[in-house]
VOPAGU-2260 file (C-alpha; in pm, 1 decimal, decimal comma):
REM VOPAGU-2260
SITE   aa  ch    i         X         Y         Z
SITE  UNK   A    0       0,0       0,0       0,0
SITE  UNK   A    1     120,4     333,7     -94,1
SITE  UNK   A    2     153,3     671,8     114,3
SITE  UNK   A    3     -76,3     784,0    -132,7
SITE  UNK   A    4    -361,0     556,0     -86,4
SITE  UNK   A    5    -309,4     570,8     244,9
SITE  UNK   A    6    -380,0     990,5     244,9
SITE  UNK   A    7    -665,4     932,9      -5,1
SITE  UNK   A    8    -882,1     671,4     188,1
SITE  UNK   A    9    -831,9     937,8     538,4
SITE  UNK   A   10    -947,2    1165,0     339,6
SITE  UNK   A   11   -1310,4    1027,0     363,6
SITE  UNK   A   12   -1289,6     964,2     708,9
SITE  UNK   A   13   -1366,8    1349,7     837,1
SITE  UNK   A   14   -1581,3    1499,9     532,3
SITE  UNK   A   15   -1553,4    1907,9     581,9
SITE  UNK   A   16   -1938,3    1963,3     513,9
SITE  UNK   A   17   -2059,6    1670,5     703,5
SITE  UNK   A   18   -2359,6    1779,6     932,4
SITE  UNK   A   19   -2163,9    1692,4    1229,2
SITE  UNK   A   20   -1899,0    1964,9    1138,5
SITE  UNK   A   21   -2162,5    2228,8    1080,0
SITE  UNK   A   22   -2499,3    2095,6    1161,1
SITE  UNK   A   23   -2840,1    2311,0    1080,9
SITE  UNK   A   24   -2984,4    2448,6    1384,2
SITE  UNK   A   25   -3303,6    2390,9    1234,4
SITE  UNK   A   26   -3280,5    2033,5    1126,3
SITE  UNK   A   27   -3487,2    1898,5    1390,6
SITE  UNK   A   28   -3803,1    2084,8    1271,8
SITE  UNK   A   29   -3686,3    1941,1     884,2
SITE  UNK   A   30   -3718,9    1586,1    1027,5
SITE  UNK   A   31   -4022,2    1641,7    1210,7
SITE  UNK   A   32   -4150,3    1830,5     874,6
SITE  UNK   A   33   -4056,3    1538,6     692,9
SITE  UNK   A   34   -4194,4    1280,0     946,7
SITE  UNK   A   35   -4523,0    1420,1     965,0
SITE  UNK   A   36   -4544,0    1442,3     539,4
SITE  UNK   A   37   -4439,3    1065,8     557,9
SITE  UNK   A   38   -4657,7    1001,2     753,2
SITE  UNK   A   39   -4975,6    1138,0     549,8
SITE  UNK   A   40   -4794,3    1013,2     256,2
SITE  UNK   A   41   -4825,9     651,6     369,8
SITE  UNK   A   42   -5145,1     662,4     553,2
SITE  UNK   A   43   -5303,9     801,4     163,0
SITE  UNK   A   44   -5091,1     528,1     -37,7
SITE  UNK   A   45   -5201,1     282,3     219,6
SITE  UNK   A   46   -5568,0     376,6     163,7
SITE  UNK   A   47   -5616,3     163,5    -124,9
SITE  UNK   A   48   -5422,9    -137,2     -21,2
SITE  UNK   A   49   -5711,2    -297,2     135,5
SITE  UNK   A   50   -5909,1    -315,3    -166,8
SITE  UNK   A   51   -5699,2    -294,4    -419,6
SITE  UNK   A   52   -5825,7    -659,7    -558,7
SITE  UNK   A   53   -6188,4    -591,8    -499,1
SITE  UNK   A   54   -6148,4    -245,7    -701,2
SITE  UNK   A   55   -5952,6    -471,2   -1011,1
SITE  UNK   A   56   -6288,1    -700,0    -995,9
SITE  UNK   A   57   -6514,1    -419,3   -1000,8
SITE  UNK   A   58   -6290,8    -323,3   -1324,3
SITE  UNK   A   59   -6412,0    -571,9   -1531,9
SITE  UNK   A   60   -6189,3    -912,8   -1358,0
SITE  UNK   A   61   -6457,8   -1177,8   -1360,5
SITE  UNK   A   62   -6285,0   -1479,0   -1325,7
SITE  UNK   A   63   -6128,9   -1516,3    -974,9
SITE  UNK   A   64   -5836,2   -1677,3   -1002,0
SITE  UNK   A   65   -5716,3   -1397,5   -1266,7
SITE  UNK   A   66   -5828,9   -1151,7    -956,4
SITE  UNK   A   67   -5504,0   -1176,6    -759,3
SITE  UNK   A   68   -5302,8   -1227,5   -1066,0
SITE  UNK   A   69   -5398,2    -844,8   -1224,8
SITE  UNK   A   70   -5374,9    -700,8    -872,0
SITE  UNK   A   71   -5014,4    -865,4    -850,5
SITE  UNK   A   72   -4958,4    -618,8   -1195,1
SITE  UNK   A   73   -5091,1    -363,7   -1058,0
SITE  UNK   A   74   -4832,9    -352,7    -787,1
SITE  UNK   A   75   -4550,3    -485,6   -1031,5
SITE  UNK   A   76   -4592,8    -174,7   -1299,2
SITE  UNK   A   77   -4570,7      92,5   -1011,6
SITE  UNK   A   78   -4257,7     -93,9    -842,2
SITE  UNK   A   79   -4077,9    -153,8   -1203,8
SITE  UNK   A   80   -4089,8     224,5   -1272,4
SITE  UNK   A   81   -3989,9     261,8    -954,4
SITE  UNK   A   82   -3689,5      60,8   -1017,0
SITE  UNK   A   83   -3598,0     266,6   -1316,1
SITE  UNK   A   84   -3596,8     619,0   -1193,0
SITE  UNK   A   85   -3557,8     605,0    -860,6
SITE  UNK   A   86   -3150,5     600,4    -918,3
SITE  UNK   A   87   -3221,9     872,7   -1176,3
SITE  UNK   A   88   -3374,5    1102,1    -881,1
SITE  UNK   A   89   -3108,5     961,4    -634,2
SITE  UNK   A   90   -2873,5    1154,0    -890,2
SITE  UNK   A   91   -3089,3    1495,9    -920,5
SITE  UNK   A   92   -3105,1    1475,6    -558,8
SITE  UNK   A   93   -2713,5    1481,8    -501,0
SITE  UNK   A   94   -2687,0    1717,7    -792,9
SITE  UNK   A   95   -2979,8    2031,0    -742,7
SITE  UNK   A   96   -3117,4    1914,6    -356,3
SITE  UNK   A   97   -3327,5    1693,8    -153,2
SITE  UNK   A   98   -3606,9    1902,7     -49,6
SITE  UNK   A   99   -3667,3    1926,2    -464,9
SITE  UNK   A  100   -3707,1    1594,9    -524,0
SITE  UNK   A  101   -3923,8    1514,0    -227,4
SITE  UNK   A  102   -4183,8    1795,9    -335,6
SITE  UNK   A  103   -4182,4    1651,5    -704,7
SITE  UNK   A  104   -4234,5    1278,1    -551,1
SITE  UNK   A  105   -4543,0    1444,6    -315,3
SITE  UNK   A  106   -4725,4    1673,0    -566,4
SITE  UNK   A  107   -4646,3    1400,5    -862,8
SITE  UNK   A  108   -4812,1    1133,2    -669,7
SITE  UNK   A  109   -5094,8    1357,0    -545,7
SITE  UNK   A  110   -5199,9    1376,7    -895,5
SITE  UNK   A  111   -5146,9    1022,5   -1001,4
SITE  UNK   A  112   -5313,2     852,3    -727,3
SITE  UNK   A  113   -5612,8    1073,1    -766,1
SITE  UNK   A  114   -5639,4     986,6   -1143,7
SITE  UNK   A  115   -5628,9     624,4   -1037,7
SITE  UNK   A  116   -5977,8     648,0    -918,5
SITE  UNK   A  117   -6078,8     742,0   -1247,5
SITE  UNK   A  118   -5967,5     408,1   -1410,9
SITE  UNK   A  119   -6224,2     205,3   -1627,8
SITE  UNK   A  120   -6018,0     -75,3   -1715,6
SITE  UNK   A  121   -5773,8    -311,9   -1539,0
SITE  UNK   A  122   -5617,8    -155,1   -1826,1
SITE  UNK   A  123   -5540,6     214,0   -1742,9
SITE  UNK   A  124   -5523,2     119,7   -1333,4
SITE  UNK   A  125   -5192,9     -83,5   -1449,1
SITE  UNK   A  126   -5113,7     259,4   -1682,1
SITE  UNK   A  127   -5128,2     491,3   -1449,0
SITE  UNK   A  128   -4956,7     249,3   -1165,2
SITE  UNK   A  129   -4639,6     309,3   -1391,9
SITE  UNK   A  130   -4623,5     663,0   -1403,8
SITE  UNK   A  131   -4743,8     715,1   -1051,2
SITE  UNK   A  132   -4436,7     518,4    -956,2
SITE  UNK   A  133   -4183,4     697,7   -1224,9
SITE  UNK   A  134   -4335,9    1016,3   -1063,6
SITE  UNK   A  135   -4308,0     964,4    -685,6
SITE  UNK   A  136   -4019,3     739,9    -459,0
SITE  UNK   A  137   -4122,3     965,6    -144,5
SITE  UNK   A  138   -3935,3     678,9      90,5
SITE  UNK   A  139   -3619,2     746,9     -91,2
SITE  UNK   A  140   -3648,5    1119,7    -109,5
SITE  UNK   A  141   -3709,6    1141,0     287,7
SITE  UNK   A  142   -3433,8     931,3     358,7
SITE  UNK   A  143   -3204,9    1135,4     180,3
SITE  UNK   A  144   -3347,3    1487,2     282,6
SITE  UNK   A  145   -3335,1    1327,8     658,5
SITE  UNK   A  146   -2994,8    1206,3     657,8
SITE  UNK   A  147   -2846,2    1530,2     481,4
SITE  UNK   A  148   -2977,1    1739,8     783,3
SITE  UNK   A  149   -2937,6    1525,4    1034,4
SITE  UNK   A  150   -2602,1    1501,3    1263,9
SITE  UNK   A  151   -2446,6    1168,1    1248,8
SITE  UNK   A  152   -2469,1    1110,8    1587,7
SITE  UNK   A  153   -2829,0    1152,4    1620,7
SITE  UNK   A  154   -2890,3     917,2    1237,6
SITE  UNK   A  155   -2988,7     624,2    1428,1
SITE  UNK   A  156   -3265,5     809,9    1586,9
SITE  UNK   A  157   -3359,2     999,7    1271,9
SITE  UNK   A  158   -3444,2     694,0    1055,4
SITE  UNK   A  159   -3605,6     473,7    1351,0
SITE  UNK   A  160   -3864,9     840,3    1383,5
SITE  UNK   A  161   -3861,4     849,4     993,7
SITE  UNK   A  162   -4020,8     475,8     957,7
SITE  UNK   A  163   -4245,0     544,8    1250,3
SITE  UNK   A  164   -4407,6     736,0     993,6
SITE  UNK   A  165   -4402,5     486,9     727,3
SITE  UNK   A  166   -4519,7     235,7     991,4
SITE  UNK   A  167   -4782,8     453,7    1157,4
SITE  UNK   A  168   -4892,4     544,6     833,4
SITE  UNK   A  169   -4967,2     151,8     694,0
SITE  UNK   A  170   -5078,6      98,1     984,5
SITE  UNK   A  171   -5404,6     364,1    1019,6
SITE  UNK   A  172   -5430,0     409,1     614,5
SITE  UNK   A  173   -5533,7      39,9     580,9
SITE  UNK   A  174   -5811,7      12,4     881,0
SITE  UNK   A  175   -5947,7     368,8     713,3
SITE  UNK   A  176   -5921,4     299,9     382,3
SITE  UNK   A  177   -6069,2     -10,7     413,6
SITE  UNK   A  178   -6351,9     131,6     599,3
SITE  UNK   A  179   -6427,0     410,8     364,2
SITE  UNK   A  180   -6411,4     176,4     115,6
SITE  UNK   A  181   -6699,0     -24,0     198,4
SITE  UNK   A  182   -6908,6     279,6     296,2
SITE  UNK   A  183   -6825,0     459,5     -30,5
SITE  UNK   A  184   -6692,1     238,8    -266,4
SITE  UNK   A  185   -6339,7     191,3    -408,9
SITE  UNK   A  186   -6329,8     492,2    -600,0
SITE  UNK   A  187   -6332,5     747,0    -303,4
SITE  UNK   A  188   -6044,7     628,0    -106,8
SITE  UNK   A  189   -5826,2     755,3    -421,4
SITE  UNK   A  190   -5923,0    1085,7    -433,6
SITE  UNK   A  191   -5870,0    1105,6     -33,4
SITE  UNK   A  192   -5474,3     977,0    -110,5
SITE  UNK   A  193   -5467,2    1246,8    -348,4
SITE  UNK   A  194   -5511,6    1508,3     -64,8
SITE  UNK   A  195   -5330,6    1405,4     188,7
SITE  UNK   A  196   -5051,5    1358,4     -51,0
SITE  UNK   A  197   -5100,0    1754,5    -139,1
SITE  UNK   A  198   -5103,4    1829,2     211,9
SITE  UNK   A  199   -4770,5    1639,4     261,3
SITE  UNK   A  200   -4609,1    1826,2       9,8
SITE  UNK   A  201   -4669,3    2143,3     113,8
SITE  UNK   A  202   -4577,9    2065,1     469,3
SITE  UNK   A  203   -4229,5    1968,8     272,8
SITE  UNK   A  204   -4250,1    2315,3      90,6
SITE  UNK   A  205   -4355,1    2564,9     398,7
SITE  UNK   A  206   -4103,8    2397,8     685,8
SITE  UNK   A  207   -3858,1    2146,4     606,6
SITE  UNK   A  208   -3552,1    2371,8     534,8
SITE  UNK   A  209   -3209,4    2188,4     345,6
SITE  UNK   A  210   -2893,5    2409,7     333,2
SITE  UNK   A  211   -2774,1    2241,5      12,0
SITE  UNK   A  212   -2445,5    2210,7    -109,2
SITE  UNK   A  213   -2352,1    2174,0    -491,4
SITE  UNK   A  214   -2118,0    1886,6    -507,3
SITE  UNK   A  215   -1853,3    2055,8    -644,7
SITE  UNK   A  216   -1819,1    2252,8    -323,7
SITE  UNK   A  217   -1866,6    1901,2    -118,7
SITE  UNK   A  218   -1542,3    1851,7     -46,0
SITE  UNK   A  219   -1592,4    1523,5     154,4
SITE  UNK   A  220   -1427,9    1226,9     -70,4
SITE  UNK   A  221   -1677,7    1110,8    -271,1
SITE  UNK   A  222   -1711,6     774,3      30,1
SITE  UNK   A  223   -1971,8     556,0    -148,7
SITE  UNK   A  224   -2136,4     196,9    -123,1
SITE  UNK   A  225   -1892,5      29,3    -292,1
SITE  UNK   A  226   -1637,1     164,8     -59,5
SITE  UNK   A  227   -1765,1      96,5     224,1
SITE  UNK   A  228   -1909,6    -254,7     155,1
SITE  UNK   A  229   -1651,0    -380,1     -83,1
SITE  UNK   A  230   -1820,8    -506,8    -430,1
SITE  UNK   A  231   -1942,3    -846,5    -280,7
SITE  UNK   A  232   -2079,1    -718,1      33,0
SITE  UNK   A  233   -2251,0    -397,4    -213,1
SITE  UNK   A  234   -2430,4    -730,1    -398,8
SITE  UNK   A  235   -2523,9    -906,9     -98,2
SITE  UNK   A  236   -2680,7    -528,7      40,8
SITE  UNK   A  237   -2849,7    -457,8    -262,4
SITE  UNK   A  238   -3005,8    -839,2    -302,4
SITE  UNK   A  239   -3051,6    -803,1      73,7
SITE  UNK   A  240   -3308,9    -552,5      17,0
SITE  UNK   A  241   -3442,1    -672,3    -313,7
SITE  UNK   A  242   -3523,3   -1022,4     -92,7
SITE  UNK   A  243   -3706,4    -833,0     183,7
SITE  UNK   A  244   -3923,0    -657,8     -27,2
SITE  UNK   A  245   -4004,2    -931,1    -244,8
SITE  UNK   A  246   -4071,8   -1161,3      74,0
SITE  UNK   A  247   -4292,0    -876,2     201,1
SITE  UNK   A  248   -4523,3    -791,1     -73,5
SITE  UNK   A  249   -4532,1   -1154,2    -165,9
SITE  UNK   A  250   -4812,8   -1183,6     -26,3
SITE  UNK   A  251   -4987,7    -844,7    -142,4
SITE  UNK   A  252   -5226,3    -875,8    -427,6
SITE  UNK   A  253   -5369,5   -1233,0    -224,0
SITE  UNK   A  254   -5398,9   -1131,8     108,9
SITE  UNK   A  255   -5732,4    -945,2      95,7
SITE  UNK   A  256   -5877,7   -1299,1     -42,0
SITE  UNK   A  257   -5704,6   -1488,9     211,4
SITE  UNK   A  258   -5870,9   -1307,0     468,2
SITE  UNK   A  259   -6223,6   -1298,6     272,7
SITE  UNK   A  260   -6176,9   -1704,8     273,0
SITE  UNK   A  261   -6089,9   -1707,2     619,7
SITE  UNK   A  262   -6354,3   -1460,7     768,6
SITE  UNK   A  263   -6632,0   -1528,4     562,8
SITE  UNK   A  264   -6793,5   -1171,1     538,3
SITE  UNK   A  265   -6894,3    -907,2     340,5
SITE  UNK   A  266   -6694,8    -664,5     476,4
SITE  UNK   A  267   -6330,7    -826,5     401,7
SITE  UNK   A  268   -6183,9    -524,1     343,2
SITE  UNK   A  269   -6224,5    -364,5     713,2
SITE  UNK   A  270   -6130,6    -685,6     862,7
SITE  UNK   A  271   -5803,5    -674,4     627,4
SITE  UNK   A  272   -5747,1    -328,2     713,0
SITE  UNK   A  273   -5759,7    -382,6    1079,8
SITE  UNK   A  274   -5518,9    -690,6    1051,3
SITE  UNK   A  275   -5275,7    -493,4     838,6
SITE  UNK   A  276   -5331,6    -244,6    1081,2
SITE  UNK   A  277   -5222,3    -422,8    1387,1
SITE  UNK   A  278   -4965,6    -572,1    1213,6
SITE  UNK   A  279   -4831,0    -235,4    1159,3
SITE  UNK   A  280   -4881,3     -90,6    1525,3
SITE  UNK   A  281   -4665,1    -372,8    1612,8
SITE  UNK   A  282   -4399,3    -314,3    1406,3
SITE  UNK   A  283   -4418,1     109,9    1515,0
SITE  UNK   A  284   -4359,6     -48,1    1876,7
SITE  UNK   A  285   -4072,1    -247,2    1770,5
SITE  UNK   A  286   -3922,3      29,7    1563,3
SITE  UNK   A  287   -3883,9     240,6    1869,3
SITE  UNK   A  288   -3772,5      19,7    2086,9
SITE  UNK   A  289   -3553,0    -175,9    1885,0
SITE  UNK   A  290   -3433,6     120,7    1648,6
SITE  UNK   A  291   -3277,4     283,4    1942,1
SITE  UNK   A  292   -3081,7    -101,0    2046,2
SITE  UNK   A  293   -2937,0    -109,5    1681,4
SITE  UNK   A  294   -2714,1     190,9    1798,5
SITE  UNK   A  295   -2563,3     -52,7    2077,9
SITE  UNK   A  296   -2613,6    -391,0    1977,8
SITE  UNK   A  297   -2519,1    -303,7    1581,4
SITE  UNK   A  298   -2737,6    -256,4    1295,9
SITE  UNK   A  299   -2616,7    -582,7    1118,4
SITE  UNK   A  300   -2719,2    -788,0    1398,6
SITE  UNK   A  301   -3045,2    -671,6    1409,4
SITE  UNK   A  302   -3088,5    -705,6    1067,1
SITE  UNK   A  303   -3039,5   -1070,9    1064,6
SITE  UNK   A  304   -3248,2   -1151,6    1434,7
SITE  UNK   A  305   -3543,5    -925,0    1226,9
SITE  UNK   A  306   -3527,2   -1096,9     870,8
SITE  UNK   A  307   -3487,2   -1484,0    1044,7
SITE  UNK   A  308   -3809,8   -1396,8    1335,9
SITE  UNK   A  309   -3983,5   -1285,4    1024,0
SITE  UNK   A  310   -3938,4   -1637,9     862,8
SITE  UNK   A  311   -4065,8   -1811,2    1196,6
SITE  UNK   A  312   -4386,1   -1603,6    1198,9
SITE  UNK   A  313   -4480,7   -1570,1     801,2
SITE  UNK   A  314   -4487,5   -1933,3     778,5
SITE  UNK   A  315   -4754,6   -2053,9     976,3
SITE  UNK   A  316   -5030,0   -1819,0     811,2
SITE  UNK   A  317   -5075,5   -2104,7     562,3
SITE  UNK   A  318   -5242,6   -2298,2     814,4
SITE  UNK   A  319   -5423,8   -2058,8    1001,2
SITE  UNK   A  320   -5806,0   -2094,9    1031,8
SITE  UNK   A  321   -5929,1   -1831,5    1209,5
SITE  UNK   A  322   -5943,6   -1395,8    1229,3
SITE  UNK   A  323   -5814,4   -1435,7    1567,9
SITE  UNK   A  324   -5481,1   -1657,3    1487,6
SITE  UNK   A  325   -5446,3   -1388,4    1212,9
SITE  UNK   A  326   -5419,1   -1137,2    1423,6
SITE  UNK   A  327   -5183,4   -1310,2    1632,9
SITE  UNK   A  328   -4961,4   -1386,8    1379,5
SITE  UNK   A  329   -4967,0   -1019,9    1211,6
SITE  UNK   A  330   -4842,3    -862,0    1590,3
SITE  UNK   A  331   -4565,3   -1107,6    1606,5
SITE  UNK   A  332   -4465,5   -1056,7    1276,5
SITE  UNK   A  333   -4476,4    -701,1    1293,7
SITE  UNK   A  334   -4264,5    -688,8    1636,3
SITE  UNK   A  335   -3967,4    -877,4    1511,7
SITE  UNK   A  336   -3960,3    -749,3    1242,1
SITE  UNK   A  337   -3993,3    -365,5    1282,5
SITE  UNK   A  338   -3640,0    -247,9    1355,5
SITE  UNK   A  339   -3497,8    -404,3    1043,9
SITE  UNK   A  340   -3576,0     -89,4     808,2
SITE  UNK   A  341   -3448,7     197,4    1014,1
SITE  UNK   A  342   -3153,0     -22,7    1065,5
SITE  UNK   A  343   -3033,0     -81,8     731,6
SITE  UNK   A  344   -3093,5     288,8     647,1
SITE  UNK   A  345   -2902,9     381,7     957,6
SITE  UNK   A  346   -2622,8     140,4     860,1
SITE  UNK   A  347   -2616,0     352,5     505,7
SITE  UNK   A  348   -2637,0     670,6     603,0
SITE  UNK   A  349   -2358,4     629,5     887,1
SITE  UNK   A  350   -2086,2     524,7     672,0
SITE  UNK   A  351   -2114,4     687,5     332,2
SITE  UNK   A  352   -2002,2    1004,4     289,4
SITE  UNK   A  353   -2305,4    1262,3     258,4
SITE  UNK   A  354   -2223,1    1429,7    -119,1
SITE  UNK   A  355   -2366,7    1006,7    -183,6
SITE  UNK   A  356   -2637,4     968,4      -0,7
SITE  UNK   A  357   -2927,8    1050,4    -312,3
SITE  UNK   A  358   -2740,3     816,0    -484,7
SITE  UNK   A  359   -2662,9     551,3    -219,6
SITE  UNK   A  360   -3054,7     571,9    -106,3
SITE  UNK   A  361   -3131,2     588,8    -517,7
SITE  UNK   A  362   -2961,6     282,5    -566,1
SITE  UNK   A  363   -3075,2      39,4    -253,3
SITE  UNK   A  364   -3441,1     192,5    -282,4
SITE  UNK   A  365   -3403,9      86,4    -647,2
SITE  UNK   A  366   -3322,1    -300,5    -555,2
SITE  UNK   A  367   -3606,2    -261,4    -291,2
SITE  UNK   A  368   -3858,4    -159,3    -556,0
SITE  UNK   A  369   -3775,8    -400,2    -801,8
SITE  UNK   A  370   -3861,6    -690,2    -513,6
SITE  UNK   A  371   -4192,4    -461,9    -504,1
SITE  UNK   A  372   -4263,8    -498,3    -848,0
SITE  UNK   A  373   -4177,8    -887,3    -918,9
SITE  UNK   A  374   -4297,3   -1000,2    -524,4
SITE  UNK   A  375   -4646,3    -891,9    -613,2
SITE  UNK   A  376   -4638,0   -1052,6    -982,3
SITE  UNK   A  377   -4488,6   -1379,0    -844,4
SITE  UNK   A  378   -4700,1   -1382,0    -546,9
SITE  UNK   A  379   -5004,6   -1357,2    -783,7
SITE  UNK   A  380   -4921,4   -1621,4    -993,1
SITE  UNK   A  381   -4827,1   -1886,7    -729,1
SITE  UNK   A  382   -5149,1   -1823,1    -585,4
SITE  UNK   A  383   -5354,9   -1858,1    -910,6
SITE  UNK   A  384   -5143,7   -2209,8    -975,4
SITE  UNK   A  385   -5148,9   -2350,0    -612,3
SITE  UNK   A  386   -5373,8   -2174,7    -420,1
SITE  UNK   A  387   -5405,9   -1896,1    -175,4
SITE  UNK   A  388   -5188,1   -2084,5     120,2
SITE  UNK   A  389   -4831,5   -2126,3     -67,6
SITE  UNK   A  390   -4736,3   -1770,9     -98,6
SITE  UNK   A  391   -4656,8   -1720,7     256,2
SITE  UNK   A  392   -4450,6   -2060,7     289,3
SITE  UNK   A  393   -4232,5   -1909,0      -4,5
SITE  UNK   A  394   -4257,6   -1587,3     216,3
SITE  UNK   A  395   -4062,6   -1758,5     485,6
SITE  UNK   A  396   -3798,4   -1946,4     274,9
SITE  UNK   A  397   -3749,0   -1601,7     184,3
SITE  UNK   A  398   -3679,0   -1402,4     460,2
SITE  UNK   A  399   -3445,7   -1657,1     626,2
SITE  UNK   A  400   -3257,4   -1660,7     258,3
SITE  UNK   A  401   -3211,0   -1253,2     332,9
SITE  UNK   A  402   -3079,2   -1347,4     676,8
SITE  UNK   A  403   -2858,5   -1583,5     560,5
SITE  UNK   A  404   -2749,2   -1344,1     296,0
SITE  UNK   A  405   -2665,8   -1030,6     574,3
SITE  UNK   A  406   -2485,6   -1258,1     800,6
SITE  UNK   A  407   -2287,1   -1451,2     569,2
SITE  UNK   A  408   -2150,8   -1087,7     321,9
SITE  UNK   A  409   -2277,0    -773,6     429,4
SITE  UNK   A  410   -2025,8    -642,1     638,5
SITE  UNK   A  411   -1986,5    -272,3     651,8
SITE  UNK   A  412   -1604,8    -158,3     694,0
SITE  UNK   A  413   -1541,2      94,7     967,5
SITE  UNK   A  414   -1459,3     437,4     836,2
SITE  UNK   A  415   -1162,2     432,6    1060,6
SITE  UNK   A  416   -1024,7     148,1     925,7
SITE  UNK   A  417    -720,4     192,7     644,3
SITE  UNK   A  418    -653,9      -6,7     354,6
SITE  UNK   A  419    -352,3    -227,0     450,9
SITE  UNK   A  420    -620,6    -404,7     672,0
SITE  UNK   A  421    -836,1    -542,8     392,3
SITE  UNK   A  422    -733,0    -788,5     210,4
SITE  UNK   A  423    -841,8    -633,2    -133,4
SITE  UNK   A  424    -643,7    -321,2     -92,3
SITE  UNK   A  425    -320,7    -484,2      20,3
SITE  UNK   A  426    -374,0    -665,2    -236,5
């Protein structure tokens, strides 16, 4: 290893416009801003999850197996644009600021989601899915507005508040959504999502405040993923979250029928809502509680303890016969598995160097979206072939494969730590 090397890799170890060297004084009120936007953000998006296979019948889906299938691509359009641009944004972002790009994802998806409820065809729902999710990537944008503002001391804390939101948010959109729904029809809750997502945006626009720097005036080394995972532990990240999403919405476009099976009522889409709902309370517990340990006992480790308890409770819902073990099963799930997300965001946003982080959060939302997009599709169509149980066995096989995955490669290198002590780089 060279002197040089040596100087350039310190170099990224103290970056001179790092928010611990000259932190806003107002950042708190920007992540509170931005909480409070995520939070109407998800409890709109959330509205329609409910229902979302009851409004694809009501399209003009008659046979019922092909139900869950064109709900699945529903979900797969919007998470495949969202694949596509979200790295594009994560680029914007780093290059003309954060608090841009999270009004554009807002006000775009304000007016997208509202034009959803004007769909006549399974047709133009899947249509406008695609640019509603080219158009928005709000969980992105706040991440990267968030951890730009934020002191790194205080990150930890930052992201476990910021998917409070996103938590809170599936949790009370789903039960309300689901209830409107049935009072009003399927049309209404879009219009609703529509407002609150206009209402978010302008609580982005009137008090979250970003001192942006242009990167050529970041001088703080340019410390990226692939630094500070190596290129096998960056593949191992990036398929980490590509395996938790698709685990997660696996189950998406079927479980509204599984419950309707189940529960044997009319109203399916409350009782959904309120187990979605619960499940998502849980997880807002966990997320404070456990969000806060992943500071002490290390993010990594809590990733893998979250993604391997998730297994051990997704499983048995393919043999559950009753609301009531539902509900059981949705609160376990969701308290193991809450702290995972802040944790992995946390473990980003520590270690790159901030002049990154739109396209560090760009690039790992991207592989999270694209297990959005093909979890829903695959989901679908396992269900269609073998029934409405399967999907969450392969839900559990999943989520211990993403454990498996985290413990066995992703291993983020201290920003302390010099070259002549990897392997690679004394190479």
């Amino acid at each position: 290893m060279t002197t040089e090397t040596a100087s350039q890799f310190q170099q990224t170890e103290t970056p001179e416009l790092s928010p611990d060297d000259e932190p806003d004084p107002h950042w708190r009120r920007t992540v509170w801003a931005v909480w409070f936007a995520h939070l109407l953000a998800a409890i709109g998006f959330s509205f329609v999850m409910p229902f979302l296979p009851f409004f694809v019948r009501e399209l003009g889906v008659t046979e019922e197996r092909l139900v869950g299938f064109w709900a699945g691509v529903a979900m797969f359009a919007a998470g495949m644009s969202l694949t596509i641009f979200q790295p594009i944004w994560g680029a914007l972002a780093d290059r003309y600021g954060r608090k841009l790009m999270l009004q554009r994802a807002m006000f775009g998806g304000a007016i997208m989601i509202a034009v959803m409820g004007l769909s006549q065809t399974v047709w133009q729902l899947v249509i406008f899915r695609f640019i509603q999710g080219a158009l928005t990537g709000t969980g992105s944008a706040c991440n990267t507005l968030v951890a730009s503002v934020t002191p790194r001391k205080h990150l930890g804390f930052s992201m476990g508040l910021l998917q409070t939101a996103i938590i809170g948010g599936n949790s009370l959109g789903p039960w309300l959504g689901g209830a409107v729904a049935d009072s009003f029809g399927y049309r209404i809750p879009f219009y609703v999502c529509g407002v609150l997502w206009t209402i978010a945006g302008l609580v982005v626009l009137f008090f979250a405040r970003e001192e942006f720097v242009p990167p050529e005036k970041c001088a703080n080394g340019n410390h990226g993923l692939r630094q500070v995972f190596g290129t096998r532990g960056l593949t191992a990240l990036l398929g980490a979250f590509f395996l938790s999403a698709f685990a997660v919405t696996f189950v998406g476009p079927i479980f509204p029928l599984f419950v309707e099976r189940i529960a044997q009522t009319t109203r399916a889409a409350t009782i959904t809502g309120q187990l979605m709902g619960a499940g998502g309370l849980a997880a807002g517990v966990s997320c404070l509680v456990v969000g806060r340990l992943a500071d002490r006992l290390g993010h990594r480790r809590v990733l893998i303890v979250a993604s391997a308890g998730s297994a051990l409770f997704s499983a048995p819902h393919a043999i559950a016969q009753t609301v009531g073990q539902l509900f059981g099963l949705r609160i376990g799930w969701g308290l193991i598995s809450g702290g995972a997300g802040p944790a992995m965001n946390a473990m980003i946003g520590a270690n790159v160097s901030s002049d990154t982080f739109g396209r560090s959060f760009g690039l790992t939302t991207s592989a999270m979206c694209l297990g959005f997009a093909l979890g829903p599709l695959a989901g679908g169509a396992l269900a269609s072939a073998m029934g409405l149980r399967w999907p969450f066995v392969v839900m559990a096989v999943l989520q211990a494969a993403t454990a498996v995955l985290i413990a066995l490669y992703v291993r983020p290198r201290e920003r302390v730590q010099l070259p002549s002590e990897d392997g690679i780089a004394a190479e």
